[in-house]
C-alpha positions in Angstrom: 15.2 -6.8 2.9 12.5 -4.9 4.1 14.0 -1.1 3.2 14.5 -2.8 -0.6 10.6 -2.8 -0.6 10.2 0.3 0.8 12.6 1.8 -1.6 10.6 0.0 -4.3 7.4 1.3 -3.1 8.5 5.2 -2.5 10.0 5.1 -5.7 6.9 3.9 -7.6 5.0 6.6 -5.7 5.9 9.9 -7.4 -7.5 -9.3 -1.5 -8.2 -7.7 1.3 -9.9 -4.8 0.3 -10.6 -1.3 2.3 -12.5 -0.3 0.0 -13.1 -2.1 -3.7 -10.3 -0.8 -5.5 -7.0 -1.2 -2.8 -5.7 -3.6 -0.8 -5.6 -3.3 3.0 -1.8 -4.4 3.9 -1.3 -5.9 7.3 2.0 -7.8 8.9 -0.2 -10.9 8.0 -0.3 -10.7 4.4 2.8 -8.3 3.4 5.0 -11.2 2.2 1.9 -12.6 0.2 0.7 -9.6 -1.5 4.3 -7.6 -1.7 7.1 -9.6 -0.7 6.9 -13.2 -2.5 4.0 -11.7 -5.1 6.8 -10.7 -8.3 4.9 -8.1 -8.7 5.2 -4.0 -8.4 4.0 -2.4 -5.0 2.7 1.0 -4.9 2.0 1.3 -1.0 0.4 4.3 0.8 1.7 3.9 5.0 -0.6 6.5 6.5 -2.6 7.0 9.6 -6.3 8.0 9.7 -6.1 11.1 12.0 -3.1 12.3 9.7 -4.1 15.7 7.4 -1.8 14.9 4.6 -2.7 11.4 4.3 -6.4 12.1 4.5 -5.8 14.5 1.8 -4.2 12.1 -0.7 -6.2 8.4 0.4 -8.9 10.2 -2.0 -6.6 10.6 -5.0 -4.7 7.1 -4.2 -8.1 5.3 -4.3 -9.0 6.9 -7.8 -5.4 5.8 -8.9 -6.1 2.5 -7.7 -9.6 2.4 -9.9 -8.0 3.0 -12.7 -4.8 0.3 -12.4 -7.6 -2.4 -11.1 -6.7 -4.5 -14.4 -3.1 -4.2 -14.0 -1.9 -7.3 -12.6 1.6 -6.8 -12.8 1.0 -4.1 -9.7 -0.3 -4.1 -6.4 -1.8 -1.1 -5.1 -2.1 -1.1 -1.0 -2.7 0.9 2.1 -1.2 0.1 5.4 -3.0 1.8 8.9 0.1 2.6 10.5 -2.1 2.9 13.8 -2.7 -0.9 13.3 0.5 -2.1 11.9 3.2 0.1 13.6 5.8 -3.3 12.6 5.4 -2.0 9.0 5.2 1.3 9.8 8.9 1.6 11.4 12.5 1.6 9.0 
């Protein structure tokens, strides 16, 4: 069940916020926001000492500013330092 999200989400890649415009995912509230939420899931997994992802959070975070009103989608990040559960396939 879990790989269909994540199959979801990478494929859609090309409130708890971290910052005002995503939502900060956590093993606590993935089946609220993601799972049971019939919406879209656009989901960023990084780590905060990782190059690549510091790179793109910047980009991601604009993208997410501009969806805000979109209801239909939900536009996370999960710390994969913090939530290595989520992290692993």
């Amino acid at each position: 069940m879990f790989k269909t999200y994540l199959t979801t989400t990478l494929m859609f890649t090309l409130n708890t916020p971290t910052t005002a415009k995503t939502t900060q995912l956590t093993a606590d509230n993935w089946k609220e926001k993601v799972t049971d939420s019939n919406k879209g899931a656009l989901v960023m997994f990084m780590a905060p000492w990782c190059g690549h992802c510091k790179q793109m959070k910047p980009d991601f975070n604009k993208l997410a500013k501009k969806n805000k009103e979109n209801a239909a989608v939900v536009i996370g990040i999960v710390d994969c330092t913090k939530e290595e559960g989520l992290c692993q396939a």
